[in-house]
N, C-alpha and C positions, 0 to 999 in steps of 0.2 A: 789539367787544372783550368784548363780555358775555353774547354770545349762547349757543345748546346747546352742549354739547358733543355729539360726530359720533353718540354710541352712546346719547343721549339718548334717552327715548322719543317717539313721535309722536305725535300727534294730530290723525288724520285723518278729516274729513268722513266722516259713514256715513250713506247711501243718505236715501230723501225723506225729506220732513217728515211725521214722523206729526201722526193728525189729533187726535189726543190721550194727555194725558201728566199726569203725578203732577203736576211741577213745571217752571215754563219760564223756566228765568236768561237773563235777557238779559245778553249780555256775558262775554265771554272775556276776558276780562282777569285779574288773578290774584287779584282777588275772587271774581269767577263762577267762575275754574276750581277757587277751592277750594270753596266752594259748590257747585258740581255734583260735584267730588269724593264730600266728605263726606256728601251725598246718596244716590249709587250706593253705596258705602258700606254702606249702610242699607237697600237692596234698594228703595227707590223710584224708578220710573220719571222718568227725568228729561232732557229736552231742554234744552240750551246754544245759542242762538244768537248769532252776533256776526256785524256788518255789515259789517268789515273779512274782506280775505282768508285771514288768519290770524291764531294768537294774539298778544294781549298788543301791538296795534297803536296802543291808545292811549295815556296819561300809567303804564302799567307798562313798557314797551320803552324810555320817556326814563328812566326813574325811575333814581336812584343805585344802590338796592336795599343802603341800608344797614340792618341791624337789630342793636339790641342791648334791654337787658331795662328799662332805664331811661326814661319819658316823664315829663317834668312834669305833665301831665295824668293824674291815676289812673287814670281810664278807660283810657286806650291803654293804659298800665303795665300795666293789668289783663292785657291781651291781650298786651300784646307778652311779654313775660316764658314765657308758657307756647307764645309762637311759636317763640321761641328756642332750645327745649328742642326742636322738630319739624323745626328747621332742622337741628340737630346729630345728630339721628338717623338713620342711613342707611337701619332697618327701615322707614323711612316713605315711603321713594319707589323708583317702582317702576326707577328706575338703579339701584341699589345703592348709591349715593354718598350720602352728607349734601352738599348743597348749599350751605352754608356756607363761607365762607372767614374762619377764625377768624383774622383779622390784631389784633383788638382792639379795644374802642371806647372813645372816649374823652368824656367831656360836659360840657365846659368852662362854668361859668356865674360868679356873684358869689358874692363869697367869703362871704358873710353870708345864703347856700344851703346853705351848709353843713351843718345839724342835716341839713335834709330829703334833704342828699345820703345822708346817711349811716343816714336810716331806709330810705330807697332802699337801699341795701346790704344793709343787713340781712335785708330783704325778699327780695333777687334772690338771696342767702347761705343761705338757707331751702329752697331748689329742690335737686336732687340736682347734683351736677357739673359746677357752675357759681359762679363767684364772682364778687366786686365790692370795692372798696374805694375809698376817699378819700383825697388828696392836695392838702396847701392848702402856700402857699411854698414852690413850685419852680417852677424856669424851662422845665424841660421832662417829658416823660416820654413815652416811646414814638414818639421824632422827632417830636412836637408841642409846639411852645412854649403855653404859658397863657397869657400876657398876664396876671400876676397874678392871675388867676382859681383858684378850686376847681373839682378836677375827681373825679369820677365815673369810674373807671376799672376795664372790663368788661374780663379778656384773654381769655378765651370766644366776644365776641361780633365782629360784622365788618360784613360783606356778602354777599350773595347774588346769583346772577343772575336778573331776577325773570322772563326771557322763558324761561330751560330749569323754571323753578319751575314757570311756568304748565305749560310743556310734557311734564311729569309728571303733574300733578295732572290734565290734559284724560286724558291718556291714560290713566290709572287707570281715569276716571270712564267712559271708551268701553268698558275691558276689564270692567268693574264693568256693564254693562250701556248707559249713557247712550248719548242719541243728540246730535253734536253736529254743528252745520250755519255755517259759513262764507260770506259773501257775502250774508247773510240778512239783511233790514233789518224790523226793527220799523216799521208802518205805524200801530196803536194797540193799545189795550184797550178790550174794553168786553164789560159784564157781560149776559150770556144765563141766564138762570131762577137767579142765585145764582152762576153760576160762571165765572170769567174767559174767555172768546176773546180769542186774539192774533193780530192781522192782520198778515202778514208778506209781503215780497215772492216767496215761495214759497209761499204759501199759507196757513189756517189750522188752529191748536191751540186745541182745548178742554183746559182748565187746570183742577187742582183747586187749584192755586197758581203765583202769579207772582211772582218778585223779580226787581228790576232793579239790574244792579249796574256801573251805566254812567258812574261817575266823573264825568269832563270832560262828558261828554253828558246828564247827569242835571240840569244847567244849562237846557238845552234839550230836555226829552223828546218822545217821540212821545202822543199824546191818552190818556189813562188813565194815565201811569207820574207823574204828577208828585209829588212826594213831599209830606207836609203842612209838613217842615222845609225853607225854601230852601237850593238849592243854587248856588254861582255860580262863575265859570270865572276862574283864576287864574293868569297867564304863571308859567310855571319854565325855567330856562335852567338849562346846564350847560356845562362847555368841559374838554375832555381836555387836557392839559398834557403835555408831555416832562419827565419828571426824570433829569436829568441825573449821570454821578458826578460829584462823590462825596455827592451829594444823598442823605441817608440813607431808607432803607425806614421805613413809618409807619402807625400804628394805624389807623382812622378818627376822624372826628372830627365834632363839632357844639358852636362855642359859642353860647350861647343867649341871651346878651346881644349880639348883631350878626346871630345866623343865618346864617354863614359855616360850610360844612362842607367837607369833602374825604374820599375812601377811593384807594385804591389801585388800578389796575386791572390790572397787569401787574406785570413787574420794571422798568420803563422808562416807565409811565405813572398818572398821577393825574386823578382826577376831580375836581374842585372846583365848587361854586356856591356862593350867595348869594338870599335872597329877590328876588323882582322884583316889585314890585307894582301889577301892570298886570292891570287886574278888567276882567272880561268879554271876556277877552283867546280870539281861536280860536288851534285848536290846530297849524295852518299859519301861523301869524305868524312874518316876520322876524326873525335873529337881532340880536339889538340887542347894536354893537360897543362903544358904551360900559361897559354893562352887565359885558360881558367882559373889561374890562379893570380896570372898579373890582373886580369878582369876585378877579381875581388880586390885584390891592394890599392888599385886603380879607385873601384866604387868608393873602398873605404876614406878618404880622403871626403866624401860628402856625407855617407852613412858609416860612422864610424865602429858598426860592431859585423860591419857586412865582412871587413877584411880575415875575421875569425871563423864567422859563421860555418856551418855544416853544406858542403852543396850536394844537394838532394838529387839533381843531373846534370847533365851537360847535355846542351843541344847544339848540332851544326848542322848548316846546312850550305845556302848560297840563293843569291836573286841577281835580278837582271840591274845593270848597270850604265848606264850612256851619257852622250851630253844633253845638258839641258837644252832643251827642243820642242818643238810643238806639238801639241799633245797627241797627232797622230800622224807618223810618218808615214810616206809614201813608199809603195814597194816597185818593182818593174813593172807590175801588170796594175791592169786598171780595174777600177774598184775594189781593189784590195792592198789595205792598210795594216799597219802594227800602230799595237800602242806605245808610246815612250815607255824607256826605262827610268822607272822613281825613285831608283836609288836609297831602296830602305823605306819610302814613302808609300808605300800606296795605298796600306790603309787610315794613312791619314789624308788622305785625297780621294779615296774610293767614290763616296756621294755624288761629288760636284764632277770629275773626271767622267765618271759613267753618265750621267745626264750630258753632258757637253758633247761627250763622243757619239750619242743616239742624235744629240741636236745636229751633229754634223752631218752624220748620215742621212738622217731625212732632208735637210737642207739640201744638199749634194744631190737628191733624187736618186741614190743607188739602188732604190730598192723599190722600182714601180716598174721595171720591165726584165725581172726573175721570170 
């Protein structure tokens, strides 16, 4: 239900593995692809590998793909805010479409959040074309109940689908020059006179830079990628719900005191989850029927005919997890980096993260003596 649309761009495999290259993102997913995006971009030689047979196979194809400009944590806020602005813009992909689905976001927290909600406002109110405001004693707004809570309310901001995201931005990066290769597994790194090799199941790249932007897998990397900030692997589930009429249409949402969200997916379906706190959890694990059902009693409390509803699936899976850190840690060897773990975020920070991590690389000079 969230996947391309038909006239989306592609992103197809292009011919062998060169034997050397500016820069080599491990990971399609929709960190890597904006990273390699913004790279070709820049006119630097850049190879995309991912293990999977196509993009966005891992914790971004589960992902909700909600974004809006508001994060508790400044850091994200930082990013997401000026993501939000690249989501709504249709110059920026090469569909023609803004990718956006501006249903509304809503960020339900404790009502004695309120200042900081509202410096949050003023901040996202600051951007061109976009707004924000607060709302404290109401029972509802935008077919979401608050549960007495203050809320945070973006009508700009929504959801996105993060798998035609990716499939844009790969395919920019291919038209922009990049080579990107499918089915490819990272076997290691390791440093030859100064300068990264990457052993892959296709063979080897001399690198004048590496980042790995392997999410759920960055838990477990291959020999060289490990990052100096832990990363560890964290179950997410999801379950698509029937909404029924006269069940009314609805913003998205996250309140932050329970971590119960929901977004929209159709005219006829909702996304809902809930955190699950099962570490070290793979990304093939069982869906857990419990889980699924307190998720729904849980939703219910905002959407109140969610807690009946019919759920049409269940999704688990798991993504990468760490502390909040700088957006690209250091590994043992030199010029080769990991990206932070977003913690459920990344494709609300995709845009602005992928451009800041190309700006880093080039600044750093990794990638003029490949």
């Amino acid at each position: 239900m969230t996947g391309p649309t038909p006239d989306a761009p592609t992103a197809c495999p292009t011919g062998e593995l060169p034997r050397s290259t500016g820069v080599v993102v491990v990971g399609a997913g929709i960190t890597g692809a904006s990273i390699g995006h913004h790279l070709a971009l820049r006119g630097i030689p850049v190879t995309v590998v991912e293990q999977a047979p196509g993009p966005g196979a891992g914790a971004t194809g589960r992902s909700g793909g909600m974004v809006r400009g508001y994060d508790p944590d400044p850091a994200i806020g930082e990013l997401a805010r000026p993501s939000l602005a690249v989501y709504r813009d249709p110059a920026r992909w090469a569909s023609g479409r803004a990718p956006l689905r501006a249903v509304g976001a809503i960020t339900v927290t404790d009502p004695a959040d309120e200042p900081a909600l509202r410096g949050a406002a003023d901040r996202i109110n600051r951007a061109p074309d976009t707004s924000a405001y607060v709302v404290t004693g109401r029972d509802e707004i935008m077919g979401v109940r608050l549960d007495d809570g203050a809320a945070l309310v973006e009508p700009d901001a929504g959801w996105v689908p993060p798998v035609e995201v990716t499939r844009d931005w790969l395919g920019q990066a291919v038209t922009n020059g990049a080579s990107l290769h499918y089915g490819t597994r990272v076997l290691g790194v390791e440093d030859r006179g100064g300068r990264p090799v990457v052993r892959t199941s296709a063979g080897e790249i001399r690198a004048g830079a590496v980042v790995a932007a392997t999410g759920l897998w960055t838990a477990r990397p291959p020999q060289g990628l490990r990052p100096s900030s832990p990363v560890r692997s964290r179950s997410i589930q999801i379950s698509i719900v029937r909404r029924e009429p006269p069940a009314p249409a609805h913003a998205t949402f996250i309140d932050l005191r329970t971590g119960v969200y929901a977004r929209p997916v159709d005219a006829n379906h909702s996304l809902i989850g809930m955190p699950h706190l099962v570490w070290d959890s793979p990304f093939d694990s069982a869906s857990d029927p419990a889980h699924a059902r307190a998720t729904a009693q849980a939703v219910g409390i905002h959407l109140p005919w969610a807690a009946a509803a019919e759920q049409v699936s269940v999704v688990r899976a798991a993504d990468g997890y760490g502390e909040h850190s700088a957006i690209l840690a250091r590994t043992r060897l030199p010029h080769v980096w990991s990206v932070r773990g977003w913690n459920g975020g990344g494709v609300k920070t995709a845009p602005e993260a992928g451009r800041r991590i190309a700006n880093a690389l080039l600044t750093r000079a990794f990638t003029h003596d490949a």
